[in-house]
Each structure stands twice: as C-alpha cells, then as structure tokens.
BAKEKE-577514 format. One record per residue (C-alpha): residue in three letters; x, y, z. Coordinates in Angstrom, 3 decimals, always signed. Layout:
+--------+----------+----------+----------+
: residu :       c1 :       c2 :       c3 :
+--------+----------+----------+----------+
:    ALA :        X :        Y :        Z :
...
+--------+----------+----------+----------+
This chain:
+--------+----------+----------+----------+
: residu :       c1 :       c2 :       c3 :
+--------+----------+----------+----------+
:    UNK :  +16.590 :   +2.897 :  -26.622 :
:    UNK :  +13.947 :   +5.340 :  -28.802 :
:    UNK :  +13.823 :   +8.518 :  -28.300 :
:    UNK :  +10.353 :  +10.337 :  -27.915 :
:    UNK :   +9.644 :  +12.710 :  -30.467 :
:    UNK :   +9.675 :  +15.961 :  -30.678 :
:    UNK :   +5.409 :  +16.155 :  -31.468 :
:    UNK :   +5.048 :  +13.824 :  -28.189 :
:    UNK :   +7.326 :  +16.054 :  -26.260 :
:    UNK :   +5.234 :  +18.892 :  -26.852 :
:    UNK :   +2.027 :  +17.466 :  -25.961 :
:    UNK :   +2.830 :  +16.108 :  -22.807 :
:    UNK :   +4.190 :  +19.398 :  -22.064 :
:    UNK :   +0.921 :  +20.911 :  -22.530 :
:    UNK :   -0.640 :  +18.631 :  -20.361 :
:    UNK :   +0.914 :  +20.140 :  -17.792 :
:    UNK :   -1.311 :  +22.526 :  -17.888 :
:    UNK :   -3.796 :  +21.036 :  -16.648 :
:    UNK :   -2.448 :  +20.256 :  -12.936 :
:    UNK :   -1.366 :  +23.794 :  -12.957 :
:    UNK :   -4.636 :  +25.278 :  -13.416 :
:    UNK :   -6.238 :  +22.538 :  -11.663 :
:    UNK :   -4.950 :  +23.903 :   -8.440 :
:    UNK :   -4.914 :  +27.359 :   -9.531 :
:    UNK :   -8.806 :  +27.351 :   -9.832 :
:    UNK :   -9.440 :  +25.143 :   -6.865 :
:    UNK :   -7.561 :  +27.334 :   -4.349 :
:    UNK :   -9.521 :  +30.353 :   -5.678 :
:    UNK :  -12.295 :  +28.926 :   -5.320 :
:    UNK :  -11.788 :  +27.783 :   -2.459 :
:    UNK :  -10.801 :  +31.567 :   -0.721 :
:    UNK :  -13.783 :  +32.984 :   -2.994 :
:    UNK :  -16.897 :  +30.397 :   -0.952 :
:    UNK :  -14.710 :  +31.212 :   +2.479 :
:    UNK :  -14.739 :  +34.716 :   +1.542 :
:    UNK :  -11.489 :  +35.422 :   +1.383 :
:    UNK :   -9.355 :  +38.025 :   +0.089 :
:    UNK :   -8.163 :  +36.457 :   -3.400 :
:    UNK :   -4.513 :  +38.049 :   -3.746 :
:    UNK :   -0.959 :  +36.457 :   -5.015 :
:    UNK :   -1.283 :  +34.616 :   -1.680 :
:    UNK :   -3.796 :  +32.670 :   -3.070 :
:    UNK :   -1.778 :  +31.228 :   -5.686 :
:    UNK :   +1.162 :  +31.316 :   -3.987 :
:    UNK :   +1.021 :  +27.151 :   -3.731 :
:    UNK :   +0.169 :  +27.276 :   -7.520 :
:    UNK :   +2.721 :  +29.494 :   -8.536 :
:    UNK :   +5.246 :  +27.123 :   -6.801 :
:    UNK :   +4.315 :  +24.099 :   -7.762 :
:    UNK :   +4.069 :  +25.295 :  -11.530 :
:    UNK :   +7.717 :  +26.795 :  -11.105 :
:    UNK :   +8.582 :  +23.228 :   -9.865 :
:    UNK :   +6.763 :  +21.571 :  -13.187 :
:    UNK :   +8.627 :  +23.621 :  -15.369 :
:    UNK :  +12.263 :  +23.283 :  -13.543 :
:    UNK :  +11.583 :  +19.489 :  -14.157 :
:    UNK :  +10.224 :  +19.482 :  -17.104 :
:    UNK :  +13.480 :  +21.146 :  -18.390 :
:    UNK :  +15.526 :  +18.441 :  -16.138 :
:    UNK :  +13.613 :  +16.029 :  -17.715 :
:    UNK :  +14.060 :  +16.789 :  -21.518 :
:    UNK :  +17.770 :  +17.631 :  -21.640 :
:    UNK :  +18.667 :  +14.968 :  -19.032 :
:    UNK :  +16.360 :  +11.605 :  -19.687 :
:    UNK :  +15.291 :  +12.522 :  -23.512 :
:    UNK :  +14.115 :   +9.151 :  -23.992 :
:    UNK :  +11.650 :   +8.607 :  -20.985 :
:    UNK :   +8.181 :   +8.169 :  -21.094 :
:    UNK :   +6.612 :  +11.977 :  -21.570 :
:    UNK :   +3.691 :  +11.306 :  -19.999 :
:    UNK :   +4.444 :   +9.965 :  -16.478 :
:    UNK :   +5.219 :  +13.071 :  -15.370 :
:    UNK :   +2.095 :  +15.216 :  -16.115 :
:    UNK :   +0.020 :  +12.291 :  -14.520 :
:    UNK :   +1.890 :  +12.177 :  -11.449 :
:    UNK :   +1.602 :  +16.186 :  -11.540 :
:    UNK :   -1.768 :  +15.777 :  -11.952 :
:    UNK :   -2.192 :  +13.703 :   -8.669 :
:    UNK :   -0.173 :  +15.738 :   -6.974 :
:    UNK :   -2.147 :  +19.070 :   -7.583 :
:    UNK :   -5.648 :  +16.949 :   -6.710 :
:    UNK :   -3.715 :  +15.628 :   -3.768 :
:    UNK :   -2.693 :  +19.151 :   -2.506 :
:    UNK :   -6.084 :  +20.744 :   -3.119 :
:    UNK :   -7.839 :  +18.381 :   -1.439 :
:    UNK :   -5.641 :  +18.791 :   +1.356 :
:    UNK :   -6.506 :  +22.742 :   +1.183 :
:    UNK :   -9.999 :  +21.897 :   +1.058 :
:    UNK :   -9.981 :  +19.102 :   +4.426 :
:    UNK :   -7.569 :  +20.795 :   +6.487 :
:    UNK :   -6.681 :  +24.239 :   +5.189 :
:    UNK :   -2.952 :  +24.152 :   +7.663 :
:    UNK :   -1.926 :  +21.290 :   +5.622 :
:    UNK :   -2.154 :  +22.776 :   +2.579 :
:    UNK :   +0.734 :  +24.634 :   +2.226 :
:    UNK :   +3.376 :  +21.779 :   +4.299 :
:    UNK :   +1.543 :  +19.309 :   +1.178 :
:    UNK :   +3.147 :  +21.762 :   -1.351 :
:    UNK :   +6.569 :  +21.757 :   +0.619 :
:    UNK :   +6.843 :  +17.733 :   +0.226 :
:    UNK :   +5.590 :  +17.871 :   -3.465 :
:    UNK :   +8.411 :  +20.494 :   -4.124 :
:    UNK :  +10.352 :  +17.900 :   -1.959 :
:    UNK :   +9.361 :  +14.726 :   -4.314 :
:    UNK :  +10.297 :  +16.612 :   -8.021 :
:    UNK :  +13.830 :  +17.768 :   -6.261 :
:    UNK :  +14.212 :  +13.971 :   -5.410 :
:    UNK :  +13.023 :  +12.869 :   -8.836 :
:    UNK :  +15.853 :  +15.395 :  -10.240 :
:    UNK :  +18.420 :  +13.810 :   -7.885 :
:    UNK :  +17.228 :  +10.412 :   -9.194 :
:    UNK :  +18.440 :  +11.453 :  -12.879 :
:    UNK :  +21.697 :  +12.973 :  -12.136 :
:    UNK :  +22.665 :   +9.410 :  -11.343 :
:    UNK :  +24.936 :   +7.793 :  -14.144 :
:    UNK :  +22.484 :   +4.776 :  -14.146 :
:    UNK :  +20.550 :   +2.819 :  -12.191 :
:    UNK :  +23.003 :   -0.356 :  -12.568 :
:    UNK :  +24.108 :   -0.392 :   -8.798 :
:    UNK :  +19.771 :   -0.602 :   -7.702 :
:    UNK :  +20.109 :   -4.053 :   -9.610 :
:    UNK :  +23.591 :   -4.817 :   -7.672 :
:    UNK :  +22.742 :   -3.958 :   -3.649 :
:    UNK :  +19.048 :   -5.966 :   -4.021 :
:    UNK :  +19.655 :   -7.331 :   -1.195 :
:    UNK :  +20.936 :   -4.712 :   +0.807 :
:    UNK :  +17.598 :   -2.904 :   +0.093 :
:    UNK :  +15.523 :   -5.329 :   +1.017 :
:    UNK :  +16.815 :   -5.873 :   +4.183 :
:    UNK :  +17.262 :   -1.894 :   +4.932 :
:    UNK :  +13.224 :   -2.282 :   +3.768 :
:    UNK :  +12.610 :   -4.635 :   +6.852 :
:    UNK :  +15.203 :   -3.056 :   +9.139 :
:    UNK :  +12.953 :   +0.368 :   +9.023 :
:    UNK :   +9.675 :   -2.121 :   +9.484 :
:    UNK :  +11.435 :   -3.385 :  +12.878 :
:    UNK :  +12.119 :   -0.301 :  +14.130 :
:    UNK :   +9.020 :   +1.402 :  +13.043 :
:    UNK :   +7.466 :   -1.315 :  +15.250 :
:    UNK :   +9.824 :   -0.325 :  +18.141 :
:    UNK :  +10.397 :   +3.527 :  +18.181 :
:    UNK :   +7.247 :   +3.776 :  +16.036 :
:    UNK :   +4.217 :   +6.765 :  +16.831 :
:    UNK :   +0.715 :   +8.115 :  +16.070 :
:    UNK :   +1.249 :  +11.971 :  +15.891 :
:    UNK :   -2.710 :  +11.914 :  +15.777 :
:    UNK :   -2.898 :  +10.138 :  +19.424 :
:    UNK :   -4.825 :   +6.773 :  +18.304 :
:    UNK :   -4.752 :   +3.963 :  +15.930 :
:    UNK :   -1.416 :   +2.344 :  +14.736 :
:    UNK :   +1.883 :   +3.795 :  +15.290 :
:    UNK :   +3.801 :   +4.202 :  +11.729 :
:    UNK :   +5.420 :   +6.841 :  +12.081 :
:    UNK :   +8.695 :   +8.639 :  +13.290 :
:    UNK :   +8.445 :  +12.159 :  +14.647 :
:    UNK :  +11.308 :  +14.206 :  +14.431 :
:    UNK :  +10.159 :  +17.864 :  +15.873 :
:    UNK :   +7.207 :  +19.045 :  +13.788 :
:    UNK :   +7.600 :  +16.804 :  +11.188 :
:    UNK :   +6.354 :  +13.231 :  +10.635 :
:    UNK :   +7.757 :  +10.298 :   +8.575 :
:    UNK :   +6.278 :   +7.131 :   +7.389 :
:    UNK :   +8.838 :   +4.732 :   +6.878 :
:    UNK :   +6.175 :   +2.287 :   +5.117 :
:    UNK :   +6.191 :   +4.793 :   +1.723 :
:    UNK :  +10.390 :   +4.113 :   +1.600 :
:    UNK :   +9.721 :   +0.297 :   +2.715 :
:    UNK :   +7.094 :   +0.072 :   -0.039 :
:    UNK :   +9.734 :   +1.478 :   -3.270 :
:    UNK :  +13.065 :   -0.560 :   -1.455 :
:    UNK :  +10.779 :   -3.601 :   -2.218 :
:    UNK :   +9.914 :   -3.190 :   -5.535 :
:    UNK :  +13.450 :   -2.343 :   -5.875 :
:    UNK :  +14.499 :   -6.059 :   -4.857 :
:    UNK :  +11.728 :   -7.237 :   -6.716 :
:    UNK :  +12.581 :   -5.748 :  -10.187 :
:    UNK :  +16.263 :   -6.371 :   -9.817 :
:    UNK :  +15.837 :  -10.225 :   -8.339 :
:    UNK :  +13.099 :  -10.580 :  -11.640 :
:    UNK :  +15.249 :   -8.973 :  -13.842 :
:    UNK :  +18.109 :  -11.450 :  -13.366 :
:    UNK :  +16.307 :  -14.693 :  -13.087 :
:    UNK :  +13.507 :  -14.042 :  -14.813 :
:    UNK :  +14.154 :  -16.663 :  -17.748 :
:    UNK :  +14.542 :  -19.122 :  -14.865 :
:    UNK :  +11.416 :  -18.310 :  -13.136 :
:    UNK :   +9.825 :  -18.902 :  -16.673 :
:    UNK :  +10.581 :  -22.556 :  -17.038 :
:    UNK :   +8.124 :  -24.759 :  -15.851 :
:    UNK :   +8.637 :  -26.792 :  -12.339 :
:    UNK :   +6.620 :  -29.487 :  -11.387 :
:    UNK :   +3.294 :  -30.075 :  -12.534 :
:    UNK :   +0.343 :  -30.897 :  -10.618 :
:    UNK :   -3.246 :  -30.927 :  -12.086 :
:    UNK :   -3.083 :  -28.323 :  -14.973 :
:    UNK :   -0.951 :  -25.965 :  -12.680 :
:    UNK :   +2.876 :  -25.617 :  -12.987 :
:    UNK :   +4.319 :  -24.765 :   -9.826 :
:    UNK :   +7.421 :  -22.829 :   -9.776 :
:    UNK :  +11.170 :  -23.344 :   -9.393 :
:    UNK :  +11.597 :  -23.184 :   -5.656 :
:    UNK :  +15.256 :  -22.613 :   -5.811 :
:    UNK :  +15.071 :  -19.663 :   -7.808 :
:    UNK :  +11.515 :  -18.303 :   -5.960 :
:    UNK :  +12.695 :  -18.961 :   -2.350 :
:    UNK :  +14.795 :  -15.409 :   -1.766 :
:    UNK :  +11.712 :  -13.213 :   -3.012 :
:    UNK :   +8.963 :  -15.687 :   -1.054 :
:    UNK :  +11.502 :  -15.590 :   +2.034 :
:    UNK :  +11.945 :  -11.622 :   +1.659 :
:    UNK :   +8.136 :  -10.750 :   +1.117 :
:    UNK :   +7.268 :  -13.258 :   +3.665 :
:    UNK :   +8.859 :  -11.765 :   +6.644 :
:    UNK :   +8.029 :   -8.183 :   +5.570 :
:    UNK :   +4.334 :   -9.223 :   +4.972 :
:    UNK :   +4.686 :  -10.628 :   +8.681 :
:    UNK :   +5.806 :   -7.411 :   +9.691 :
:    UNK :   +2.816 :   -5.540 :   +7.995 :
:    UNK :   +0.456 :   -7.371 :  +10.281 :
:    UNK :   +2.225 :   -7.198 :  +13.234 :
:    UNK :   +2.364 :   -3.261 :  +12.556 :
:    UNK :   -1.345 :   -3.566 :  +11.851 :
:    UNK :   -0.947 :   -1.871 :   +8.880 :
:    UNK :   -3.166 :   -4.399 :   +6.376 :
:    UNK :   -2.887 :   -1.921 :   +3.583 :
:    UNK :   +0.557 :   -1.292 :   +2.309 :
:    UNK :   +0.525 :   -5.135 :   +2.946 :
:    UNK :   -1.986 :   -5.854 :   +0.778 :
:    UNK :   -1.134 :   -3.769 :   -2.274 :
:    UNK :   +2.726 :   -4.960 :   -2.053 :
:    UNK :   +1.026 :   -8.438 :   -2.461 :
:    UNK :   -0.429 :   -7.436 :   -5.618 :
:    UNK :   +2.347 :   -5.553 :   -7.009 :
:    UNK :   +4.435 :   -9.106 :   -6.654 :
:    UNK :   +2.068 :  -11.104 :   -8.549 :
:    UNK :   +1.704 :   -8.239 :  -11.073 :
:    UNK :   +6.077 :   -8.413 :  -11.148 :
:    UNK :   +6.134 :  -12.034 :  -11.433 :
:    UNK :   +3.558 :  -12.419 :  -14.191 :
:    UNK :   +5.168 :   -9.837 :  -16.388 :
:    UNK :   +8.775 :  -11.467 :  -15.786 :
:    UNK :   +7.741 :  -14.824 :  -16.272 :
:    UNK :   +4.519 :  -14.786 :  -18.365 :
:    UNK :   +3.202 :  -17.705 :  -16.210 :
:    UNK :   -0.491 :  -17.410 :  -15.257 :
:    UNK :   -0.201 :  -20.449 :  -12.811 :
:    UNK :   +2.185 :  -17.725 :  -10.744 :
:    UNK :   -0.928 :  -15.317 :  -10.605 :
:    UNK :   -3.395 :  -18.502 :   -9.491 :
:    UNK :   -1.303 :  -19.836 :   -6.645 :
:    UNK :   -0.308 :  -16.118 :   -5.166 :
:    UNK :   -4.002 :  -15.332 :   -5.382 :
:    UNK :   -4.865 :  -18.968 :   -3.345 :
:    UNK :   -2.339 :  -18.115 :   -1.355 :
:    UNK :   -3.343 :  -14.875 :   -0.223 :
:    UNK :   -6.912 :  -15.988 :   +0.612 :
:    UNK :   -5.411 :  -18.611 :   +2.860 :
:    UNK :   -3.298 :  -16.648 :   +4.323 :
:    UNK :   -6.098 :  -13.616 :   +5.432 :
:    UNK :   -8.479 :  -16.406 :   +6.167 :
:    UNK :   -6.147 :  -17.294 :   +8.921 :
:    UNK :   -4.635 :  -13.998 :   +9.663 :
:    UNK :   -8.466 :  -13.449 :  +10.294 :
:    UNK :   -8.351 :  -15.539 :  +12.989 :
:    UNK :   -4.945 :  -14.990 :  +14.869 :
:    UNK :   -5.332 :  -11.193 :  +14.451 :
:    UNK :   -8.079 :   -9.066 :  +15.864 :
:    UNK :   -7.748 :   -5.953 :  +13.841 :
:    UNK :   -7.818 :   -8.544 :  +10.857 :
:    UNK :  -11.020 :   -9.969 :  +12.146 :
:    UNK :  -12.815 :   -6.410 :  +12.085 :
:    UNK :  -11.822 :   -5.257 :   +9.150 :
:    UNK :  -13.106 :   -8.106 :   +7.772 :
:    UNK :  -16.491 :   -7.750 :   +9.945 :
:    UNK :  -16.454 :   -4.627 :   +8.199 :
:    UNK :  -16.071 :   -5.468 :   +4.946 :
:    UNK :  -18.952 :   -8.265 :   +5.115 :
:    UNK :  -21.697 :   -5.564 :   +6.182 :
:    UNK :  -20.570 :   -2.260 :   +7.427 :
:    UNK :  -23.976 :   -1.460 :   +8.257 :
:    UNK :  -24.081 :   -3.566 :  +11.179 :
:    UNK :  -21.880 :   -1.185 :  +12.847 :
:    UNK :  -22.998 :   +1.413 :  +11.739 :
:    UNK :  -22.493 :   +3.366 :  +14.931 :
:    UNK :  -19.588 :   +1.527 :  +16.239 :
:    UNK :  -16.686 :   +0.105 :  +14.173 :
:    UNK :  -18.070 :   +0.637 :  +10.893 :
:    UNK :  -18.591 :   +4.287 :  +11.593 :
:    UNK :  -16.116 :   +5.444 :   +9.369 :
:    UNK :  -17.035 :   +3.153 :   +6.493 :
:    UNK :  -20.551 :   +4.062 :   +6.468 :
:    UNK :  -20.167 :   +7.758 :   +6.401 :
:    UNK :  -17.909 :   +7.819 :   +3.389 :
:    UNK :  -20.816 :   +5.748 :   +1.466 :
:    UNK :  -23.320 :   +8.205 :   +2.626 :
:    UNK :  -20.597 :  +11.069 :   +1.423 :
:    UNK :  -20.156 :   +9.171 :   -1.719 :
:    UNK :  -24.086 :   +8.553 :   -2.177 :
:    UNK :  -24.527 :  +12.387 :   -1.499 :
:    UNK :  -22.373 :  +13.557 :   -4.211 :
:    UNK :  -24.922 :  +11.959 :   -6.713 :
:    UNK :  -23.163 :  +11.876 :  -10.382 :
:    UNK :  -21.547 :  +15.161 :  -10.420 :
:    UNK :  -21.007 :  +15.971 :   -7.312 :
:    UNK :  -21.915 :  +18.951 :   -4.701 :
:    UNK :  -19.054 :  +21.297 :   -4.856 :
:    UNK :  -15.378 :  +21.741 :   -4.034 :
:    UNK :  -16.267 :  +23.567 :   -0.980 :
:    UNK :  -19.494 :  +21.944 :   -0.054 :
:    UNK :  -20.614 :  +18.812 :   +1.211 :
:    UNK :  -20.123 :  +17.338 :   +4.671 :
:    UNK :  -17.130 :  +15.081 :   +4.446 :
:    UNK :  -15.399 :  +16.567 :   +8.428 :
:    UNK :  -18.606 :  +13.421 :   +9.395 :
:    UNK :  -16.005 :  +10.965 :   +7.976 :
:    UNK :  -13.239 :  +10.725 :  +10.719 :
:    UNK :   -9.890 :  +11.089 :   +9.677 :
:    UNK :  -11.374 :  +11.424 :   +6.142 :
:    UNK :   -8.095 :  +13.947 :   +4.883 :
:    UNK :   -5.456 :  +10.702 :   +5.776 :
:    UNK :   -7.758 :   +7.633 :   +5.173 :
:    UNK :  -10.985 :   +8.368 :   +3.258 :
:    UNK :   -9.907 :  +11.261 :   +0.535 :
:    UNK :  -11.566 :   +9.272 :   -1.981 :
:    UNK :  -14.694 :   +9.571 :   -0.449 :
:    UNK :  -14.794 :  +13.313 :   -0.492 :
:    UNK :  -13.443 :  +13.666 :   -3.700 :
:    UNK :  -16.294 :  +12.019 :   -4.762 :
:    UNK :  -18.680 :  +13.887 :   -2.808 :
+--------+----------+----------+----------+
C-alpha cells in the first residue's frame, strides 16, 4: 500500500480551509442581513467544527498515513454547506446540525482505531440482515416527528433517528465484502443469450435475494429514494467487481420493469411518477412542491440572489427534501 506524500498531504490540508471559512462567512453573513449582533457567538459553530477538522486531520495523518487526502476536505466541505444551509432554512437547526457533524468525525475517528476492517468482510451476512431487521421495525415502531408523510424515523425524547442512513452503509457493507470474495466468479461468463451474458446465478443469488427483500421493504416504507440510489450503487459495485457491462444492461432492464409495475401496485409510486411526467399539471395540488423549487431554481438566474435572500420557505419542507433547490436559488 503507497503512502501519500508529504506535498499531497499538505495540500489537502489547505483545502480545508475552505469549508472552514465557508461557514465562517456564511454565518456572518447571515447575522449581518438579520441584523444581528456579530460576536464569538457567531462563529461559535465555525470555531467548532474547524477544531473538529483539525483533531481529525491529526487522527488522520498519524493513524491512516496512506488514505486518500482528499476525501476528507470534500466531505468537510459538504458538511459546512450542509450546516449553513441549515442556518439559513431553519436557524434552530443550525446549531443541533453542528452537534451530529461533530458526531460523524468522532465516529470516523472510532472507525480508524480499529485494527482493520477484516471482520466487515467476515459478519456480511450478519449486516445485512441487521440492515433489514431495522427496515422491519422502522415499518412497525416507525414515526414522522413532522406529523405527515412517511414514518422513518425513531424518536427517542428530542432526538430523531433515521434508521434508513445505517440500513443504506450495512448494505454496501455486504455488498463490498460478498464482491470482494467472489468477484472473479461473478466475472466468468454464464449463459449466453443474444449478445448478452447473463450471470452465474449460484454465485448472484445471495446479493439478488438480500437487495430484493430490502428493496421490497423500501416500497412498502414508501421511501422510493434510498431505494432507488441503493439500486444504482449495486450496479455501480457489480460492474467494477466484475467488469461485465451485460451486469449494468440487465439491472438497468430490470429496474424499469420493476417501477413500471411498482407503478401500478403502489399509489405513492403512481404519483411520483404523475409527477415526474409533467409537474405542471398539478401545479396546485400534488406537484406543489416540485413546481416551486423550479420556480426557486429559475429565480436564482446564473448566479444566484443571495445567501439570505430569495423565497425558498414557498417550497414545503424545502430544509429536509428540496435543499438543492435553494442552494441554487
């Protein structure tokens, strides 16, 4: 395994700069068009999270010398977007977003204390049924904290867990460990029909049995998204492991088959699909939503109308569903 130079190491440090002050500016800003007193307050959330930056940036170098320098100054730089935008939306959650991004580098420094990562690759199967046990009972004990729509999360007091983030990493887990091992297998071609080589079956039924029951359980949680993107992270996986295109044609068929019909059995399928055709047709009714983050996205022209101005409360729910819409307003 290489290790990362010194001349890379210091200029992915220095990107970290740029997350930092990112924030740093925003939440000034932000207190200066609100007319706020601008005192260490302010940057209090700054402050933190660049104290948190540097504590893992030390972690980092002495303790994983050899990863990738530049993963963490672009998930840093999410992360301070993430958390201004949530000072910007709804000013309350600003500061309990900088608690769980002080939360995530702890974990991440947790992560590399481990001795390896060996035992992930050895309990793939425990984690991908844990991954579907917290699906079940999300869709049992399951809540909306915000009093509508679907009910994904636990509440425990004032606080309020998604299980779907942990389902989403324990299935990658499986998948990368289950790849890992039989990937040369996967890689030999199966039977043939047309000019497309269809896969070993015996080797492909644990991931297409695992994915398909937790993809069932996405619908029946009516939760189309997480659903969606696992899908594509799997055919991304088994491309890369097996280098087989014909893996990427038949998922991709597959899918389409599978939402034409889910289209048809589900009802919350059915509109979003409705709404995906021509939002405009419901304009005022289920398409609401949609609609208003175009016109917020339309608004913002090319550079956009200011941290602080714009319109994007007309977007309902637009700080949990729609933050890409008034980030580009």
């Amino acid at each position: 395994m290489a290790v990362v130079g010194r001349w890379e190491r210091r200029s992915a440090d220095l990107l970290l700069v740029f997350p930092v002050a990112l924030l740093a500016i925003g939440l000034v800003l932000l207190a200066l068009v609100r007319r706020q007193v601008v005192d260490w307050q302010t940057l209090t959330g700054a402050g933190l999270f660049a104290a948190g930056l540097v504590g893992a940036t030390v972690w980092v170098r002495w303790r994983l010398p050899s990863a990738d320098p530049l993963l963490l100054p672009i998930a840093a730089t999410l992360a301070g977007l993430g958390q201004l935008m949530t000072s910007r939306l709804e000013p309350g959650l600003g500061p309990r977003q900088g608690v769980w991004v002080l939360i995530g580098l702890g974990m991440m420094t947790l992560v590399g204390m481990l001795p390896s990562v060996g035992w992930l690759s050895r309990y793939r199967y425990t984690w991908a049924t844990l991954a579907i046990l917290l699906q079940v009972l999300t869709i049992i004990f399951g809540r909306d904290p915000n009093g509508g729509g679907a009910a994904l999360w636990f509440v425990i007091g004032p606080v309020s867990i998604q299980p779907t983030e942990a389902v989403k990493v324990l299935l990658v887990v499986f998948l990368a460990a289950y790849l890992e091992e039989n990937r040369e297998l996967l890689a030999m071609a199966g039977r043939r029909v047309a000019r497309i080589h269809l896969p070993p079956l015996a080797y492909l039924a644990p991931i297409l049995v695992m994915v398909g029951v937790s993809l069932v359980l996405f619908w029946l949680q009516k939760d189309l998204g997480p659903g969606l993107l696992f899908a594509t992270v799997l055919l991304v996986m088994l491309y890369v492991a097996s280098g087989r295109a014909s893996y990427v044609v038949l998922g991709l068929g597959s899918l389409v088959v599978v939402e034409a019909l889910a289209s048809r059995v589900f009802e919350h399928v059915h509109t979003r699909v409705l709404i995906w055709l021509d939002p405009w047709a419901y304009r005022d009714t289920l398409g609401y939503q949609v609609v208003q983050a175009l016109y917020a996205l339309a608004s913002g022209g090319v550079f956009g109308t200011g941290l602080d101005i714009g319109s994007p409360r007309y977007i309902p729910a637009v700080h949990t569903d729609f933050v890409i819409a008034a980030i580009g307003e």
